[in-house]
N, C-alpha and C positions, 0 to 999 in steps of 0.2 A: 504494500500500500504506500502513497504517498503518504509527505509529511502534514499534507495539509486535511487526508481525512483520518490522521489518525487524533489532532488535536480534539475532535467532538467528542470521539471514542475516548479517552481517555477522561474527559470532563463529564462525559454524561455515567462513566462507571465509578468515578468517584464523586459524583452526587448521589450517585443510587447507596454506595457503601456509607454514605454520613446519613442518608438517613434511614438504612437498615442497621446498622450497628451504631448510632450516636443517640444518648440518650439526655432528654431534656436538662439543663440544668435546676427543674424545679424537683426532680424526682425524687431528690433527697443522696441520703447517703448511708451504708450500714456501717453498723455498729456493733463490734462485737464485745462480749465480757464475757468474767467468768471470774470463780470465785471458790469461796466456802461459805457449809453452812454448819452450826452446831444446834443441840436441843434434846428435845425428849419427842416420841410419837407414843403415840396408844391405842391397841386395838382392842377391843368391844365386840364378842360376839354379839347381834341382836339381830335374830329369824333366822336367814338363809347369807346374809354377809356379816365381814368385819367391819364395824364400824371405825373408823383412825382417825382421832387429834393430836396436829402438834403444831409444837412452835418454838422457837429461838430468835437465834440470831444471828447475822452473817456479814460477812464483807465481800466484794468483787473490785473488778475494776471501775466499777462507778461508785464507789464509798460503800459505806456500812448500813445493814438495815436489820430490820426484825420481820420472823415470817411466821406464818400461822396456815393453817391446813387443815381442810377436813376432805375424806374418802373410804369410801364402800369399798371394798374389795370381796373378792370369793373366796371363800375358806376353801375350795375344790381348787382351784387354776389358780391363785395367785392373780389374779387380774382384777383390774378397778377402775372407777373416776373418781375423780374428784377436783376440788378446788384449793390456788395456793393464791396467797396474797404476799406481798411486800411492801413495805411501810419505810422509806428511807426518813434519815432524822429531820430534814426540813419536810416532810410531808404528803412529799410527791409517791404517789403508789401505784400498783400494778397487779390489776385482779386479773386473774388467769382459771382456765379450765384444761382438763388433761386429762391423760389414760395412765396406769400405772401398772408394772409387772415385778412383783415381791416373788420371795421363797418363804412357806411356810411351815412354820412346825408342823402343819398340819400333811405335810407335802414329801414326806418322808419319814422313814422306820427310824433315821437316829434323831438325838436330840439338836433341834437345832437352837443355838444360841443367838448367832447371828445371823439375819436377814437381810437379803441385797435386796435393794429397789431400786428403779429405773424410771423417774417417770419423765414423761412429755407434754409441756404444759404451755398454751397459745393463750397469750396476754390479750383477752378480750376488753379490758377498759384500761387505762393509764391518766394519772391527772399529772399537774405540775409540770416540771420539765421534758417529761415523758407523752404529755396528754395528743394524742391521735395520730400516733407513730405504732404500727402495725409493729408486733415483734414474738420471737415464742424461745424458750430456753428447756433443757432438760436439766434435771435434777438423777444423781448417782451419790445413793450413801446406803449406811448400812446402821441398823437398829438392833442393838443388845435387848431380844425380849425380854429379857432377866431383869435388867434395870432399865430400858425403854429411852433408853440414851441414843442418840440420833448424830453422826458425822456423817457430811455427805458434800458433793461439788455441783457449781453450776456454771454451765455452759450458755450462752446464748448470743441473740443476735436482733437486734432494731433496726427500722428504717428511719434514721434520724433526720424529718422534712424539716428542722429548725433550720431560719435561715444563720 
């Protein structure tokens, strides 16, 4: 080809590529964290599920907060929902809903002391610094039934549309 039809070609394939791969400057940006959490949980047989509260306290990469929980889980499968909240000290919070996968005493022949859980939990409302920024984190710790003492880490990720 000549050089003069290849100049369109070349302008009209890198217009097509800005705006197939260029994405709005209003889109935002993510954000990711992660952290520790410490506390106690507690499960409550009542009917056909365990009933779990708990709560402490924790720090990540966005500062320190305190969290609270509550979840059904199946005494059969180890499987649940439920809900976690987050409370940072100036007030800005983070209610969330989730699925969770525990190991239960109930879930084997030896005694189990310690219990892994897994959960995954998508921040349906956020206020304050966080308020209407889509985001979801998993939680990974583990619950001494004995004493109901709770270590565990969190992972996650925001779309931070602040400008």
């Amino acid at each position: 080809m000549e050089e003069s039809n290849m100049k369109p070609i070349i302008l009209m394939t890198a217009m097509f590529l800005t705006m197939a791969l260029g994405r709005p400057a209003t889109a935002g940006r993510l954000t990711l964290f992660d952290g520790y959490l410490i506390g106690t949980e507690v499960g409550v047989p009542q009917g056909d599920v365990i009933v779990v509260d708990g709560s402490g306290t924790g720090y990540s990469s966005l500062g320190s907060f305190s969290w609270t929980k509550h979840s059904e889980v199946s005494p059969v499968t180890g499987k649940g929902t439920g809900t976690f909240q987050i409370v940072f000290p100036n007030g800005d919070t983070w209610d969330s809903e989730g699925r969770e996968q525990g190991d239960l005493p109930g879930l084997s022949k030896k005694l189990i002391v310690i219990s892994l859980v897994t959960e995954i939990q998508t921040i349906t409302n956020a206020t304050g610094r966080f308020a209407n920024q889509p985001g979801d984190f998993t939680l990974q710790g583990m619950v001494d039934t004995s004493t109901s003492k709770y270590f565990g880490s969190i992972r996650g990720q925001f779309l931070n549309t602040a400008p």
